[in-house]
MDTraj code that builds the backbone (N, CA, C; nanometers):
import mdtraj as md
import numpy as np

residues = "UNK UNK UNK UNK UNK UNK UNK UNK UNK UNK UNK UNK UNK UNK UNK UNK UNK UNK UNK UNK UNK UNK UNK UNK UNK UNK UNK UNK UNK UNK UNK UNK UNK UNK UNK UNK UNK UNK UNK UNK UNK UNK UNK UNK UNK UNK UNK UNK UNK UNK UNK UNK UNK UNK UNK UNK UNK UNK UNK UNK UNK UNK UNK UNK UNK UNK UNK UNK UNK UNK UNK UNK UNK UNK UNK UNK UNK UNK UNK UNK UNK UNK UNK UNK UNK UNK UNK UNK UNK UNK UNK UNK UNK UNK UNK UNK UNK UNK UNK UNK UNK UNK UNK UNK UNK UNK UNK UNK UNK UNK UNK UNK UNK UNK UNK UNK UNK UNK UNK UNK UNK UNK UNK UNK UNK UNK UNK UNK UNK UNK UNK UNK UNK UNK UNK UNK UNK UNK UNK UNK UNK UNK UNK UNK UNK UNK UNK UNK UNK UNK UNK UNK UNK UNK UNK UNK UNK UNK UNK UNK UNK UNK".split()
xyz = np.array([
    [8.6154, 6.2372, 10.6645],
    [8.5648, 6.3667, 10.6264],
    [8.4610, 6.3462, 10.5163],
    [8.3604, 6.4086, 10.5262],
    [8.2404, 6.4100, 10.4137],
    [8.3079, 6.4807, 10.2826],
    [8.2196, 6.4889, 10.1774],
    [8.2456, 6.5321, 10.0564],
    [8.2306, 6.6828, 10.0290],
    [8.1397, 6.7424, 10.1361],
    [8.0424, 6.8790, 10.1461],
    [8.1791, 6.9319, 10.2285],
    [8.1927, 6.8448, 10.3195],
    [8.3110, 6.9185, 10.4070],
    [8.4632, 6.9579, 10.3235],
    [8.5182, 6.8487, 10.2509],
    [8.5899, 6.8452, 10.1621],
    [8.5984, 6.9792, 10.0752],
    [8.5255, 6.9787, 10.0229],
    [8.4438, 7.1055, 9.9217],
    [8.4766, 7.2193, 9.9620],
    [8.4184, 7.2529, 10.0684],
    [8.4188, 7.3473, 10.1735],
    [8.5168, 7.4028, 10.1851],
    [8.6147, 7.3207, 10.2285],
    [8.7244, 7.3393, 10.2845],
    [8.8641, 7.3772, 10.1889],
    [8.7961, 7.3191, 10.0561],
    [8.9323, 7.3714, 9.9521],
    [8.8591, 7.4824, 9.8693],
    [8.7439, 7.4956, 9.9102],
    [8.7081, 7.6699, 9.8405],
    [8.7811, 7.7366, 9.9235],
    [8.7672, 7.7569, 10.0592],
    [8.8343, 7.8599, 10.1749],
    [8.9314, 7.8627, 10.0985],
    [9.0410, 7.7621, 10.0859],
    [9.1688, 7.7481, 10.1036],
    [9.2061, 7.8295, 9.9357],
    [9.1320, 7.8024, 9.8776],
    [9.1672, 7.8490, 9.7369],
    [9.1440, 8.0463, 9.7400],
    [9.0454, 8.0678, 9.8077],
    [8.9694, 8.2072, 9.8234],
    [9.1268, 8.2746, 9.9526],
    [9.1220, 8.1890, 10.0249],
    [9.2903, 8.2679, 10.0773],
    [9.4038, 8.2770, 10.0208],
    [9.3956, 8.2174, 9.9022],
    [9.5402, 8.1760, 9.8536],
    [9.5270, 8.3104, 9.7634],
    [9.4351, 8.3459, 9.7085],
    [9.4009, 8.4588, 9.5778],
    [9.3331, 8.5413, 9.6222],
    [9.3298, 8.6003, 9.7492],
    [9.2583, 8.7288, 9.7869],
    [9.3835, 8.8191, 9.8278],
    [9.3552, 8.9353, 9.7609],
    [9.4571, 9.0764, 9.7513],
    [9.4729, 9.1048, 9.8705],
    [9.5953, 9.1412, 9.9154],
    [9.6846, 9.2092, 10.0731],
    [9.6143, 9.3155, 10.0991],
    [9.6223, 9.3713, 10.2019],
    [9.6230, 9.4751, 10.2444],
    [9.7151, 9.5128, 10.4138],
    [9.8350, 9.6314, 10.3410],
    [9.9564, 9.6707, 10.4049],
    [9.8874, 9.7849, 10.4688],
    [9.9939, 9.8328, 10.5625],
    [10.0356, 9.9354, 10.6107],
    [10.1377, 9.9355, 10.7159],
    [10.2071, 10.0543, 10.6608],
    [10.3205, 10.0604, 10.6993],
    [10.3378, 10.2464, 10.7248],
    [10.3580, 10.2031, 10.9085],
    [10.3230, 10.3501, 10.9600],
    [10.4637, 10.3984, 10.9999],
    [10.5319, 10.3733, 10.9489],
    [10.6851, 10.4534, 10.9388],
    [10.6667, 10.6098, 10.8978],
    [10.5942, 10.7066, 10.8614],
    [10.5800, 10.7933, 10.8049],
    [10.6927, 10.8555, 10.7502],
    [10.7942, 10.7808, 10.6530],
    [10.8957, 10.7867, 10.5853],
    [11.0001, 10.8324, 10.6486],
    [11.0217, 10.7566, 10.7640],
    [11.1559, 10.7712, 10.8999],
    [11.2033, 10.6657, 10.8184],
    [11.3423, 10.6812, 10.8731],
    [11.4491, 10.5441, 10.8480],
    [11.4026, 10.4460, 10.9522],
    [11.3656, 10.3387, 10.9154],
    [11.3006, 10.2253, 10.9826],
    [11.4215, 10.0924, 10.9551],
    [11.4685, 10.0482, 11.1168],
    [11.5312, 9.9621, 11.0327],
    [11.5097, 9.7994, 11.1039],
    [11.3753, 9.7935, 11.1566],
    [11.3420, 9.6955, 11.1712],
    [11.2327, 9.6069, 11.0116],
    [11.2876, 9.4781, 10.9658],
    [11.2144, 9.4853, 10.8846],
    [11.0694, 9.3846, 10.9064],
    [10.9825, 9.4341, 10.8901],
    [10.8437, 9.3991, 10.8845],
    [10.8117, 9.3665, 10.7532],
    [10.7356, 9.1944, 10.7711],
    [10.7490, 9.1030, 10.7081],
    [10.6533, 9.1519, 10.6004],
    [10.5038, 9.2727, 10.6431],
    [10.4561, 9.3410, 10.5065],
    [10.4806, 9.4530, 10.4872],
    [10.6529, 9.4508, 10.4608],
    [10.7283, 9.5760, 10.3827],
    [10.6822, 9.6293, 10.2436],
    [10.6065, 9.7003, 10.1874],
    [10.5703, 9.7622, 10.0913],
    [10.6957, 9.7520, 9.9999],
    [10.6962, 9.6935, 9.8655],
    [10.7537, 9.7034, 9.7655],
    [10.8106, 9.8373, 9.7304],
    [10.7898, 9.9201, 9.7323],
    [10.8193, 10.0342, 9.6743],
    [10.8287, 10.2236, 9.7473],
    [10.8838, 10.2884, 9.6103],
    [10.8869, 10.4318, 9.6885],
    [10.8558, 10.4917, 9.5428],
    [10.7976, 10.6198, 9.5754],
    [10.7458, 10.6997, 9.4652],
    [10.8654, 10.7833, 9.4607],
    [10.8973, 10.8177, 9.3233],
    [10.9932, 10.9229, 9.3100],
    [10.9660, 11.0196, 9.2412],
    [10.9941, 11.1714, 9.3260],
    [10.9403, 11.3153, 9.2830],
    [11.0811, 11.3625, 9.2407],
    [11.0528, 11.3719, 9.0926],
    [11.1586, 11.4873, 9.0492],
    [11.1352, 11.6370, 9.0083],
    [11.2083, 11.7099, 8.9955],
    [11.1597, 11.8226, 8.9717],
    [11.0588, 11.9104, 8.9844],
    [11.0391, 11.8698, 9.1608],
    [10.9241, 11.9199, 9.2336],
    [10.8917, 12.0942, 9.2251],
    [10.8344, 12.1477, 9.1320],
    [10.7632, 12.3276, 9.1767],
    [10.6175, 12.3441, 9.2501],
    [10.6508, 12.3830, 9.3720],
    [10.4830, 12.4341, 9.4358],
    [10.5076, 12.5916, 9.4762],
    [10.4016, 12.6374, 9.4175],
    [10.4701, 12.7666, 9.5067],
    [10.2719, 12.8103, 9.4902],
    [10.2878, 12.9929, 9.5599],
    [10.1576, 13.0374, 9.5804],
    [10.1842, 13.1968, 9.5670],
    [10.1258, 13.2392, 9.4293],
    [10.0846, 13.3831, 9.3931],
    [9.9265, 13.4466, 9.3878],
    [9.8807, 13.4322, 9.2490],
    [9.7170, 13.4583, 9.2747],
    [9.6653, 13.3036, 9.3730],
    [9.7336, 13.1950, 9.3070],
    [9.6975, 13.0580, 9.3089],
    [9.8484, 12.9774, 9.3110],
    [9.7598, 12.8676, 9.4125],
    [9.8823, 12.7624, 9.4452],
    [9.8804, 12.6576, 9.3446],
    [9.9801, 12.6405, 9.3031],
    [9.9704, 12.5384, 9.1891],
    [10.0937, 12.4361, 9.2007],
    [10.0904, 12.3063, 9.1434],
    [10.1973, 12.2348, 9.1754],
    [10.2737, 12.1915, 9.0512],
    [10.3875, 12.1273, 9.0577],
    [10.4155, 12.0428, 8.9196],
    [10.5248, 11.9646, 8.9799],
    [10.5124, 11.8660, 8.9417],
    [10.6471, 11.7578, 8.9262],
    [10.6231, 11.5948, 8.7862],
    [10.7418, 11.5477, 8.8157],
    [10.7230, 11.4089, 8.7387],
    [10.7429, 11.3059, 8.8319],
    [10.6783, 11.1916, 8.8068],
    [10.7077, 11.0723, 8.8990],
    [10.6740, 10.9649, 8.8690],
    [10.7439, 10.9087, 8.9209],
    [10.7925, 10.7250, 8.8781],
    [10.7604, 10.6628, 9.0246],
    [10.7767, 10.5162, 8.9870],
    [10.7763, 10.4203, 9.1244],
    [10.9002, 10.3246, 9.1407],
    [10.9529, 10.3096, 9.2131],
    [11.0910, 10.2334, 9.2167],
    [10.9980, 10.1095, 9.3221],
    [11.0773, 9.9804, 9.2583],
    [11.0818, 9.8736, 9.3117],
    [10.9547, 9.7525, 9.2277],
    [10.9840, 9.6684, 9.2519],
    [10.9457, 9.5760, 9.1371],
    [10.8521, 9.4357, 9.2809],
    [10.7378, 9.3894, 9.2551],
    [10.6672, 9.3506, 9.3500],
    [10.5558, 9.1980, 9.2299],
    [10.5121, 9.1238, 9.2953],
    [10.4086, 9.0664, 9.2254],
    [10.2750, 9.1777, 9.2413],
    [10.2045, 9.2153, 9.1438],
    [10.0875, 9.2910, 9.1571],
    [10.1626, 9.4320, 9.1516],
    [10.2836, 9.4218, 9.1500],
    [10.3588, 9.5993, 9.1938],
    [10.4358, 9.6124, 9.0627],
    [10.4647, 9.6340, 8.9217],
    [10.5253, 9.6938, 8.8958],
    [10.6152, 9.7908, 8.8944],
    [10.7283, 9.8113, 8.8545],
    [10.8062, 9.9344, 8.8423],
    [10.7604, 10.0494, 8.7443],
    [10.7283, 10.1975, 8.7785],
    [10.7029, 10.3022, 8.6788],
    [10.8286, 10.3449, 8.6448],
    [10.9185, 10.3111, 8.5615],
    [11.0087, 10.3605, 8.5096],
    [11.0579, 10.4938, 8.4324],
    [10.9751, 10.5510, 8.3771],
    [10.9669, 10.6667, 8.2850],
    [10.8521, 10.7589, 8.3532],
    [10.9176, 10.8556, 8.3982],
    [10.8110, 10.9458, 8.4856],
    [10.7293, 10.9709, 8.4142],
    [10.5904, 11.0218, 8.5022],
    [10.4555, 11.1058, 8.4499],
    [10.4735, 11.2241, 8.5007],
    [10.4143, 11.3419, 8.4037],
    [10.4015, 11.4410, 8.4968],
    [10.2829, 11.4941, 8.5457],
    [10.2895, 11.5496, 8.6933],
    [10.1731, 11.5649, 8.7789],
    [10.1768, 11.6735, 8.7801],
    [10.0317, 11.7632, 8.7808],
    [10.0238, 11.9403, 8.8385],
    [9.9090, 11.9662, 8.8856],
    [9.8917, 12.0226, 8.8826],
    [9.7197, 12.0868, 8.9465],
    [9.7197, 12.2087, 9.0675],
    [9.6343, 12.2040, 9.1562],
    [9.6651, 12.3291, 9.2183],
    [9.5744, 12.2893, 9.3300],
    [9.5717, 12.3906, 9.4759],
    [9.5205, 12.3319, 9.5667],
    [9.3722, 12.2988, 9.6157],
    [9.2812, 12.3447, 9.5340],
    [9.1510, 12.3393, 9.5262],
    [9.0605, 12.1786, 9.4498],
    [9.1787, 12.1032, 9.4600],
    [9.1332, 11.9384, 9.4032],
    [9.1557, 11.9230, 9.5607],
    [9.0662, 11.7969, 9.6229],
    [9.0239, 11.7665, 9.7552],
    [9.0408, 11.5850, 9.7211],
    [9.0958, 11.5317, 9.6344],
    [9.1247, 11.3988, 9.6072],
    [9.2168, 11.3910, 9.5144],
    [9.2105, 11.2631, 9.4621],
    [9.3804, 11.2642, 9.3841],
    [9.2912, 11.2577, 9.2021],
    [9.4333, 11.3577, 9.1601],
    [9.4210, 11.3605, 9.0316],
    [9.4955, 11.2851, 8.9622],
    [9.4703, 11.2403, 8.8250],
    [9.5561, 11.1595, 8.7691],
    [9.6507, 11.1890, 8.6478],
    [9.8093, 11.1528, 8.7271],
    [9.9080, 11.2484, 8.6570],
    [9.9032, 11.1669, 8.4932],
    [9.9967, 11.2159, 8.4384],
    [10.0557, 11.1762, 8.3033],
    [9.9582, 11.0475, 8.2665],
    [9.9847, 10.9799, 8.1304],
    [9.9276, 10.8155, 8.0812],
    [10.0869, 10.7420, 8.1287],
    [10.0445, 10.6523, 8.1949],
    [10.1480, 10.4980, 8.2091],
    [10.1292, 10.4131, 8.1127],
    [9.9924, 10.3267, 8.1465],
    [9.9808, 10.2545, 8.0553],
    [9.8263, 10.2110, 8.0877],
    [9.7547, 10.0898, 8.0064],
    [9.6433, 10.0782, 8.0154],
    [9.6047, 9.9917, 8.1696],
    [9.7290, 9.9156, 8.2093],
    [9.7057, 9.8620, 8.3865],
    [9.7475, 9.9414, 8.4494],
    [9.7861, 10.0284, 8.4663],
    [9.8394, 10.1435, 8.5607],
    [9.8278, 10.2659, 8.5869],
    [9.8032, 10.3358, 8.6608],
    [9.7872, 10.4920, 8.6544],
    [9.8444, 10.5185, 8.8164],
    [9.9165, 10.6772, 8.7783],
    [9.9466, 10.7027, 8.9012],
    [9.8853, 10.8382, 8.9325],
    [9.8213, 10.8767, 9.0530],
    [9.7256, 11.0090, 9.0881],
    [9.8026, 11.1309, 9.2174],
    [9.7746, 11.2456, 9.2143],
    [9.8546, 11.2995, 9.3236],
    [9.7525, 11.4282, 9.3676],
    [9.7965, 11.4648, 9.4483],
    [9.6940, 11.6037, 9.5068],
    [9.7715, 11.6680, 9.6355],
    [9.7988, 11.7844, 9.6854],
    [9.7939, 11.8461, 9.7592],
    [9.7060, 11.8943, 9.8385],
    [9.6653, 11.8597, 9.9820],
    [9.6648, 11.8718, 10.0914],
    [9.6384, 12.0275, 10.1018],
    [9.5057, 12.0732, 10.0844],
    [9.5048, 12.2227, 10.1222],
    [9.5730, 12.2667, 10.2469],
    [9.4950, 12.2158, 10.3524],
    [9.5500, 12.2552, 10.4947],
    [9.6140, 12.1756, 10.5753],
    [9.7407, 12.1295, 10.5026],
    [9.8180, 12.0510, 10.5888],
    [9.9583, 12.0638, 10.4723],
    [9.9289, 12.0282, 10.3875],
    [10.0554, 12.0728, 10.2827],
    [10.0871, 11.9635, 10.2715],
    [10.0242, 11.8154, 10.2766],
    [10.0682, 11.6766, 10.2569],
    [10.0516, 11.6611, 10.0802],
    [10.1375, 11.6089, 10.0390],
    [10.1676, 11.5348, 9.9006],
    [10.1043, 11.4278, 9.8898],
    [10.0096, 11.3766, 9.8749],
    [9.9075, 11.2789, 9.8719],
    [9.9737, 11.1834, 9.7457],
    [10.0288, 11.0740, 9.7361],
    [10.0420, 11.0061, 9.5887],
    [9.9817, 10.8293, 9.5999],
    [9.9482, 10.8181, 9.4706],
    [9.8318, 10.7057, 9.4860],
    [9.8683, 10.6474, 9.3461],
    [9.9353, 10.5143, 9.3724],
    [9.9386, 10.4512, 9.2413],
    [9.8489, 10.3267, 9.1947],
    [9.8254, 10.2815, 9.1165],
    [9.6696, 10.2333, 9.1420],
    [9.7570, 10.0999, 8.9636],
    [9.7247, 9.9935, 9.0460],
    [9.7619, 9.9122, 8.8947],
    [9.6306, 9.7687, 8.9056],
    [9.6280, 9.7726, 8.7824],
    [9.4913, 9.7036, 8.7388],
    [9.5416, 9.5320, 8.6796],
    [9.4615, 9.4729, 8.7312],
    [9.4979, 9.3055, 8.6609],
    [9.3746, 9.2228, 8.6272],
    [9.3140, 9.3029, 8.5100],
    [9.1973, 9.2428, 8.4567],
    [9.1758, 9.1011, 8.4381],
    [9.2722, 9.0127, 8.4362],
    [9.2132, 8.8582, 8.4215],
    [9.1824, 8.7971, 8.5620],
    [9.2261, 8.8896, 8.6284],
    [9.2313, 8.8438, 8.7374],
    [9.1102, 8.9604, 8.8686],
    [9.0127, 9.0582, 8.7527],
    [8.9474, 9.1399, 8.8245],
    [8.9560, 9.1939, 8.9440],
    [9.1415, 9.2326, 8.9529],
    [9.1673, 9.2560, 9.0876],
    [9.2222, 9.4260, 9.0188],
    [9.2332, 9.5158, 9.1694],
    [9.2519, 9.6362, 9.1379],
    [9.4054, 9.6762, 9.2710],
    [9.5033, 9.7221, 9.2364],
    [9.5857, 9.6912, 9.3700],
    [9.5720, 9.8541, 9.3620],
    [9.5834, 9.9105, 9.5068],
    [9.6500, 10.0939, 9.5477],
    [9.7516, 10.0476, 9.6109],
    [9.8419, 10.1593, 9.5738],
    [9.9548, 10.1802, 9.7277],
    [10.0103, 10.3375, 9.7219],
    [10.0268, 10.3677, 9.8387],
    [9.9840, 10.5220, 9.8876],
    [10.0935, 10.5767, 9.9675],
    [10.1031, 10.6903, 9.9664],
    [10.2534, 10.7726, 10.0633],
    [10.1935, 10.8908, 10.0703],
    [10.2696, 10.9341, 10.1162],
    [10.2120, 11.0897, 10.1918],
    [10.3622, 11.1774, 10.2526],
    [10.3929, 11.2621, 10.2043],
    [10.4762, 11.3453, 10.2493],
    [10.4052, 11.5212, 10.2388],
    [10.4903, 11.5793, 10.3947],
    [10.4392, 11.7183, 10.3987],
    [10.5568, 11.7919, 10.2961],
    [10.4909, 11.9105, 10.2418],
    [10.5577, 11.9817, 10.1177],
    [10.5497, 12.1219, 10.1321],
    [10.6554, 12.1860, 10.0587],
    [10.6428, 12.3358, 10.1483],
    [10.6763, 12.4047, 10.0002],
    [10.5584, 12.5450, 9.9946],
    [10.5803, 12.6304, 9.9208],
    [10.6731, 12.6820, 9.8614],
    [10.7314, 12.7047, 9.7687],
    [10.8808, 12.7827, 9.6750],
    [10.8179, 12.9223, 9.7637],
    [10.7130, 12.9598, 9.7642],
    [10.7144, 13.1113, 9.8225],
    [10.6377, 13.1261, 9.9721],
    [10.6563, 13.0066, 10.0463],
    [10.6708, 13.0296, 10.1539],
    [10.7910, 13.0621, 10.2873],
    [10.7774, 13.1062, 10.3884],
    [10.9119, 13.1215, 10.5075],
    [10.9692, 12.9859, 10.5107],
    [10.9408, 12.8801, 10.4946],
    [10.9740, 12.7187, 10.5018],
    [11.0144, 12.6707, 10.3778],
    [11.0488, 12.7629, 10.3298],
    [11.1092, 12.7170, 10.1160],
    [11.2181, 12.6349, 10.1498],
    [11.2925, 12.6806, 10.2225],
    [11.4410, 12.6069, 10.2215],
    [11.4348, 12.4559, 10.2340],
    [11.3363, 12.4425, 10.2844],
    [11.3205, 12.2568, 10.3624],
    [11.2838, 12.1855, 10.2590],
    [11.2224, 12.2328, 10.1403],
    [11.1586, 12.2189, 9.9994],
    [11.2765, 12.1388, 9.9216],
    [11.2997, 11.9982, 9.8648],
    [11.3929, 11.9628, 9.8129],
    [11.3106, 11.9411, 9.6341],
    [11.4023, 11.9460, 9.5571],
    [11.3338, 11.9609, 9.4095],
    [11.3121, 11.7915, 9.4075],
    [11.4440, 11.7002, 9.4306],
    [11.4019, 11.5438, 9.3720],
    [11.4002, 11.5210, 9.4961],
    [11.3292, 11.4064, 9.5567],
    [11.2816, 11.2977, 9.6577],
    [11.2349, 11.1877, 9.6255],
    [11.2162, 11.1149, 9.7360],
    [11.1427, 11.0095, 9.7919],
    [11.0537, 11.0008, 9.8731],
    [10.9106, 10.9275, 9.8467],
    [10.8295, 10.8714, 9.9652],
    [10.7658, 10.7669, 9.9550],
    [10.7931, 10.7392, 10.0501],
    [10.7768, 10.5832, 10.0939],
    [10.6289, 10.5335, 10.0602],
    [10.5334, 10.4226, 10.0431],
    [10.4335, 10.3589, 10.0272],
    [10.4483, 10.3197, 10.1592],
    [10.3154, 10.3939, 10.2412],
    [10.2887, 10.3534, 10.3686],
    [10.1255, 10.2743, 10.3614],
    [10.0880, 10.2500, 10.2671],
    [9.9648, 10.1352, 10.2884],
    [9.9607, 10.0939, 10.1656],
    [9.8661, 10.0103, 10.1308],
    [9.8385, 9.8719, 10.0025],
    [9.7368, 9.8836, 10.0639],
    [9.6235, 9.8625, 9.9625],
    [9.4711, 9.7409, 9.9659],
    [9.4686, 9.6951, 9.7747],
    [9.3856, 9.5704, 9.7965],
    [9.3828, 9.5225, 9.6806],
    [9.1976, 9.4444, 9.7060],
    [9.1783, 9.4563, 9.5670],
    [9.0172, 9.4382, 9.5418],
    [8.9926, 9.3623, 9.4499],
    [8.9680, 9.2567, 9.4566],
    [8.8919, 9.1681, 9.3322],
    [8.7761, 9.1484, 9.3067],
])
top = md.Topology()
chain = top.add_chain()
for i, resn in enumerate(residues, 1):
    res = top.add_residue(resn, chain, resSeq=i)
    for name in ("N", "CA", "C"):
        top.add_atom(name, md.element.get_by_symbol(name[0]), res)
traj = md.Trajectory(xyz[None], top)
């Protein structure tokens, strides 16, 4: 083997070894019980979920991330999230910390819970997301009852960026 080839060949190998995942996982938070080998680390947890709709739809809850990952931290101590339905991307709830932030938004016309946790690893100029999506139903809509105050949803994709 040449020297150029050599070279070559342990940049690749080094550039695969340290380039960020990218998951998905299309369970859309069914009980899945086959396990797939890029199982997402984690689940977002909504406590003390209020959405409801008078002049204006507005939301509120707190939320954390359960499960502990390389690049994935655990959010242990909820943030709290609110806003209302006229944001069209994710807002960013409560302060975590200076590598981490977690963002959320409601789904005008679909009523999906959009949540987006986003953690940062500056020495390493990489940026990781991981994302869930659950449908959510009005305190003052005909479908209130289906409305649970604490939950779970699952992280159905990852990308990571360096």
């Amino acid at each position: 083997m040449h020297f150029p080839t050599i070279i070559a060949a342990s940049c690749a190998t080094l550039a695969a070894a340290t380039a960020p995942a990218s998951y998905n996982n299309n369970n859309n938070n069914n009980n899945n019980n086959n396990k797939d080998q890029n199982q997402l680390p984690g689940n977002f947890a909504v406590s003390n979920f209020v959405f409801g709709c008078t002049a204006g739809c507005n939301y509120s809850f707190d939320l954390a991330v359960e499960g502990s990952a390389e690049n994935h931290p655990a959010v242990t101590k909820s943030v709290k999230c609110s806003g209302d339905l006229e944001a069209t991307d994710y807002v960013q709830c409560g302060h975590v910390s200076k590598t981490q932030r977690l963002y959320a938004y409601i789904e005008k016309d679909t009523n999906k819970l959009k949540l987006e946790y986003e953690v940062s690893r500056p020495k390493a100029s990489a940026v990781y997301r991981y994302t869930g999506e659950k449908t959510v139903y009005a305190a003052t809509s005909d479908q209130a009852d289906k409305q649970k105050k604490n939950f779970k949803v699952k992280e159905t994709a990852a990308t990571g960026v360096a």
